[in-house]
Each structure stands twice: as C-alpha cells, then as structure tokens.
N, C-alpha and C positions, 0 to 999 in steps of 0.2 A: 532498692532498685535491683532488680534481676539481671544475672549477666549469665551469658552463655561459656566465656573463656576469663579468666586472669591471669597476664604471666607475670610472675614473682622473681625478682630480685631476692636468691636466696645465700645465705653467706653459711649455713647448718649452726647458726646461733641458735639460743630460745627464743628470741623473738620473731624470725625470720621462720622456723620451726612451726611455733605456735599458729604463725597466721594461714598456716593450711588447711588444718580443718578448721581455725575461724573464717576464713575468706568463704573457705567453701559453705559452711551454713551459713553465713548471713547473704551472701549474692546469690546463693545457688548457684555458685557457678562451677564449672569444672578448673583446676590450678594446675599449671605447666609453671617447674621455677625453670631459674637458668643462673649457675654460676659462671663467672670470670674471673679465671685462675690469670692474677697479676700478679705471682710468684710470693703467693703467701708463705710459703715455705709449710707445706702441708698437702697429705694427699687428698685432693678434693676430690678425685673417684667414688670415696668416702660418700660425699657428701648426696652424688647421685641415687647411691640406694636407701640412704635416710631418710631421701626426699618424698621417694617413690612408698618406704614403708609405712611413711606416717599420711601420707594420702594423695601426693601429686600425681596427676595421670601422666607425667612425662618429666625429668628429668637433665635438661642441658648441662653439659660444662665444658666451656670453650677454654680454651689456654689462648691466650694473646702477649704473655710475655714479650716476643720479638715486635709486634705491633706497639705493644707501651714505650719498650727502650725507644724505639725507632721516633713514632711518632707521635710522645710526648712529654718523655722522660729528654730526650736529646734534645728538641725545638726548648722544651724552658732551659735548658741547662747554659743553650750559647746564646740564651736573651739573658740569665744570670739572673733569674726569677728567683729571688731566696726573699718570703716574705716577711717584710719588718726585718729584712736584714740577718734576720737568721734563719729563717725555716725552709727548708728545700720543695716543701709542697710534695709529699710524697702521695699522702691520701687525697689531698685538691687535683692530684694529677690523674689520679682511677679514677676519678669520676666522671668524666667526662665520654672514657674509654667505655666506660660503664654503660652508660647511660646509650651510648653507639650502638651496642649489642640489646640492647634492652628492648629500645626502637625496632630493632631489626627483625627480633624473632618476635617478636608482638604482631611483626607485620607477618610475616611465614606463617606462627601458628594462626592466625586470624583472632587475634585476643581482642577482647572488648577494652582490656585498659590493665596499665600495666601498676602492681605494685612494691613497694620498697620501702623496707624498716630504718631511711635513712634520718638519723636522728641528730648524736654530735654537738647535741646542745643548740641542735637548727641549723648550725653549719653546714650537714650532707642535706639538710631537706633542702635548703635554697640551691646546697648548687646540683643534686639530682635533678630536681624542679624546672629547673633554668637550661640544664641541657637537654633535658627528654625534651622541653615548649622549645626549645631551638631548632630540635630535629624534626617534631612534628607537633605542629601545636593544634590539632586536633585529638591526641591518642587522651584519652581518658586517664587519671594519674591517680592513685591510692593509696598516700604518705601512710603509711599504718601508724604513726601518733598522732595524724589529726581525724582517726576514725575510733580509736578505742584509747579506754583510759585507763588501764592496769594497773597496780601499783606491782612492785616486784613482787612480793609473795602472791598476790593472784595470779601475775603469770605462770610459778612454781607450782601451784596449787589447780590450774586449768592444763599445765602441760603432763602432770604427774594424771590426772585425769583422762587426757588422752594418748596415755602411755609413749612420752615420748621423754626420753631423756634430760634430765636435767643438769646445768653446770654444779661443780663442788664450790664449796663456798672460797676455795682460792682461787677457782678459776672465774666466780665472780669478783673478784675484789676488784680488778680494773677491768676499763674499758680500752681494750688493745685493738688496733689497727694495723694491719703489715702488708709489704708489697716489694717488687724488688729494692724501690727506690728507699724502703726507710718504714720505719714503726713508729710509731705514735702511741703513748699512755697516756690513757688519763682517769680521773676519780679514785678510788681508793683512798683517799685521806691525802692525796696529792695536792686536792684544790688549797690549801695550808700554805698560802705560799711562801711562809717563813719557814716549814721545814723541809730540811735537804729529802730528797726522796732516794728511797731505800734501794741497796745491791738490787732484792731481788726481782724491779721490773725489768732489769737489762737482760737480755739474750743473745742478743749480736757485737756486744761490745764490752772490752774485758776493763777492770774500775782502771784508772790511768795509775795509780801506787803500783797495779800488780802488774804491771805493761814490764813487757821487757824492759832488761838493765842499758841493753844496746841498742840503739838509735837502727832504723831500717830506712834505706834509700829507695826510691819508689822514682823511676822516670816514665813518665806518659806522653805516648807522643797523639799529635794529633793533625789530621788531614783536612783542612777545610773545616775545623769546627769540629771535625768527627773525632774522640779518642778510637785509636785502633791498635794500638799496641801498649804493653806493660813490660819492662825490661826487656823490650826488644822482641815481646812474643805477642806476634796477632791475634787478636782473640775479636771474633762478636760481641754486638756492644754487650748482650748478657749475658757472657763470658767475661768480657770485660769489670762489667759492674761485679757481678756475683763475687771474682779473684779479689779486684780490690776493698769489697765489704770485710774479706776474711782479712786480709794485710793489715787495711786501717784500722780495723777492732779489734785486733790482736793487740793492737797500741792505744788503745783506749779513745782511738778519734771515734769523733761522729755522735755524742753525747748533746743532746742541746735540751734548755731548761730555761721556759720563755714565758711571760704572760704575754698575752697576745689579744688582739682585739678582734672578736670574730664578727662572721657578716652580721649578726642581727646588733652589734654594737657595746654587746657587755665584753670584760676583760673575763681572761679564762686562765689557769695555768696548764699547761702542755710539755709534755717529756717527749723527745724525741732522741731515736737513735736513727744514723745516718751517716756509717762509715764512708760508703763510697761517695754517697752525694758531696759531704763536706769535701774530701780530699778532690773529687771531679772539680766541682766549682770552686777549690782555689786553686787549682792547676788553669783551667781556662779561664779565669778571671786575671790572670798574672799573664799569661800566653800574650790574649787580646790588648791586656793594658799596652805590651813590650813589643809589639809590630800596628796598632793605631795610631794615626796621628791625634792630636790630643781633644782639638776640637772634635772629632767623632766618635773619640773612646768618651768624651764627656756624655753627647747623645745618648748612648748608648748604655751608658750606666744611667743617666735620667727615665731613659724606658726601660729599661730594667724592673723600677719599683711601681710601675702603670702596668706592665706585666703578670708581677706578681701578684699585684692588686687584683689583676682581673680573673686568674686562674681560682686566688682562693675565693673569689664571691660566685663561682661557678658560669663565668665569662668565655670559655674558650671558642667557644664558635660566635663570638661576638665578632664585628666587623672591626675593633678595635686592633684587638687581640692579634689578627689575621695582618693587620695594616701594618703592627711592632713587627710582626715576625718576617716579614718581605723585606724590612730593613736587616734585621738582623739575620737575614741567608745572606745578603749581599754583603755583609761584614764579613762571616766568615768564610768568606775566599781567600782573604788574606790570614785565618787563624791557623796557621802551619807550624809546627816544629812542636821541639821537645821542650815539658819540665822536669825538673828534680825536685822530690820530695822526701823531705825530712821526717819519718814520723818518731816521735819518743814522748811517751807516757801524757797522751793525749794531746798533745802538740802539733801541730798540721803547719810545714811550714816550706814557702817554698824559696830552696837554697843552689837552685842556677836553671838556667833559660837558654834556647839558643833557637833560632828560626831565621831561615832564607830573608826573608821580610823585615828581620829587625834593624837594616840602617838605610831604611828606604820606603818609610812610614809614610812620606807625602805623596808615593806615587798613587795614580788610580787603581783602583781595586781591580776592575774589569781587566786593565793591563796588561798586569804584573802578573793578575792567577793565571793568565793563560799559557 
C-alpha cells in the first residue's frame, strides 16, 4: 500500500535506524522520525543528524522531561503505582507521553500513519498501540515486528548494506531501556532466572558491598503530594528526581530483580534500577500512610495495584485510570510534611515522619487543606 508520509518513532537504535530506508521502499513513502528525550541520559541531538543521514526527510526531537515528571511520573507516584509491588513503571510511564507526541506531529506533519519498533516482548506494542487508538483511533499504526521478520544477523547484514551503523557486540548483549524515572534490562543471558545478574548491567547504581561505610540521611519534604525539597533545598521535580538518583545509588538503592507477568501473559525476568523512584515512593508511601485515616489509606492502597495494572497494560487515558486519579488528587491535599531517610548499602528505610496533619487524620480533607 503506497503512502505519501510516515512519521517514525525513532530511538537511533538498529532497528528503528533500519526501518528508514525499509519504510521508505516498501510504502514509498517519504519518513519524518521524531524522538522524545524522557531524560535518557544521552545526547539525542545526536540522534537528529543520524536520522536525517541515513534518509529521514526531517528529523524531530522534542525534550519533554518537565512534562513526564510533572504529568506522569508524579500522578503514578501519589497513586503508589509500583507494579506487582515492586516495579515503578518507569518505561509503562514513556509511553504513553510517547505516544502524545506521536499523534501530535503525525497530525502537523500530515502523515498517513505513524510507525514504532515498539517490541519488549509485546509489552510496548500493546501499550504503544493502545495509546496512539486512544488518541486517535483513525491514524494508521505500523508496529514494525508485525510487518517484517528479520532475524538479528539480517538486520546487521541489511544495515551494514545501507551503511548505517551498527551496534558492537556488547552494546547488543542487552536490551536497555532509560528515562529519568529508572532503566530496565533485559535479555543477555538474564532470562536464567536462577542466575544473579552480573555488575556490569548497573550504571546508575553502585553494588550495595561497595555503598558507603556511613549510613546517609535523606529528608524529603512534601506539598500536597508534591516532593519539593531535599534537605531543605527546593529543587523542580527534575532536579528533584535527578539529585536523589545520584544520593540513592550512591548507596546501592533502587536495584529491583523481578519476574513479572507481562501484558500478553507469559512471565519474564526484568532488572530494574530506580534510585529515586524506590526512595520517592517509600517516603510518600509512609507520609500518606501517617496523616490518612485508615479506612481511606486502605482505599487507596487497594487502587493503587488497579493503577498500576492499568498503566503497565498501556491504559492511561482509559476512563479507569482518570477515575483513580481524581481520587487520588483529593487524597493529597492532606499528603504534607517531611520524611527522613535512612540509606546504607542498599537499604531504603524510613527512620522519622512529622506533618501538620499527623494527629488529625479524621478531619475532612477539603477542610483542613485550606
């Protein structure tokens, strides 16, 4: 089928790479990508002229950092979205953002249909899928694994063809994921889930043996749900997050080692690191517990896991989702004051509390916050 425009969801992977000059001779179409720098930690500038050399007629890269913290990294964090209880949803929570801009310039540039190498073992294709048909369930969608069937070395062997870079063989060994809120590994000899996985997928988090001798105290205070200060110094929330990524990994937090049930149903194993998230959501998990009265901190920990449910199955503009989170704004009006955090050699722990709110847990919320 002929097309006049594609815009591509491009990350300057192989795959995402490759499907430029694939897209472009099998639709004839012309390819516009567009990256969304969610604080990969990387210069995606980079990633504009890559685009453009190996044959995109146009090149996007949006920074939405302060968009992600704000409003989506923040909204799961004071619903206490940690999926199956451990996983902060770092990458469930780009995509969503993703898939916003996606829609957006598909609709600017006038593209026929948008595509994305979202794979993940089907996890990004359902919840790509699911948020681009929520945004606009007319735009035309082209999962690139359910259009071509490459084995690795043909990709290697089609990209070295159309001179375009290839990964070294350690920068294929896993399949890595980053954003501010947290990284994700997987494959590599990982899927083994009887063996400990090696030093060196960690990057953001130092092993918890080699964690300082001395214990580091961490108080975060917080406004309404919002964290906005770290030892008493205000910071934007991605100031905020970024500070406490280096504090908590410095101490070996933020390390998680899960199998997990993804959306199409099989179990998977997943590495995850996630200083700040871990240490965020045990400070507001402890805050909310210590100023709700009990029958509403119970609610509210019961939505919590319908939450997170829905974020990682690629739910977030579901009418569900929307319905938790009205509740959970009007929770935190009363989520004020400070924690203290304990961190030593991967220990996250929290060792004192104090908030306006803590001996007056039954009054009305609407009340008291005003």
């Amino acid at each position: 089928m002929a097309m006049k425009k594609i815009l591509l969801g491009y990350s300057g992977g192989l795959d995402t790479s490759m499907a430029i000059p694939w897209l472009a001779d099998k639709y004839g179409a012309e390819i516009v990508t567009l990256t969304v720098d969610l604080g990969q930690g990387r210069e995606l500038d980079e990633s504009r002229g890559r685009a453009v050399a190996i044959g995109a007629a146009r090149a996007h890269v949006i920074d939405v950092q302060n968009e992600f913290a704000r409003d989506f990294v923040l909204p799961a964090l004071q619903a206490g979205a940690m999926y199956e209880g451990r996983y902060p949803l770092a990458t469930a929570l780009g995509r969503p953002l993703i898939a916003k801009y996606l829609v957006e310039v598909a609709r600017i540039e006038g593209a026929d249909a948008i595509a994305h190498g979202g794979t993940n073992e089907d996890n990004d294709l359902v919840r790509l899928g699911a948020c681009i048909r929520a945004l606009d369930a007319n735009i035309e969608m082209i999962p690139l694994t359910t259009v071509w069937s490459f084995t690795r070395a043909q990709k290697i062997a089609y990209a070295r063809a159309h001179g375009i870079p290839t990964p070294t063989e350690a920068d294929a060994r896993y399949t890595i994921d980053a954003n501010l809120w947290g990284r994700s590994i997987a494959f590599g000899g990982l899927e083994d889930a009887w063996q400990e996985p090696p030093e060196d997928i960690y990057s953001i988090t130092r092993a918890p043996a080699d964690a300082p001798a001395t214990a580091a105290y961490v108080e975060i205070e917080f406004d309404r749900g919002v964290p906005v200060r770290i030892n008493g110094v205000e910071m934007s929330l991605v100031e905020l997050i970024t500070s406490l990524e280096t504090i908590a990994g410095s101490h070996g937090i933020g390390r998680i080692d899960i199998v997990e049930n993804r959306v199409v149903g099989t179990k998977s194993r997943e590495v995850y690191e996630a200083p700040a998230a871990v240490a965020l959501h045990a400070a507001h998990r402890d805050l909310q517990t210590f100023v709700l009265p009990r029958d509403l901190e119970r609610i509210a920990s019961d939505l919590s896991v319908k939450y997170a449910d829905a974020v990682y199955h690629g739910l977030w503009y579901a009418p569900m989702r929307e319905a938790i989170q009205a509740l959970v704004s009007q929770v935190q009006l009363r989520v004020t004051g400070a924690i203290r955090l304990k961190l030593f050699k991967g220990d996250c722990r929290v060792v004192g509390r104090q908030s306006p709110f803590a001996h007056d847990s039954a009054a009305p919320i609407a009340a008291k916050a005003d």
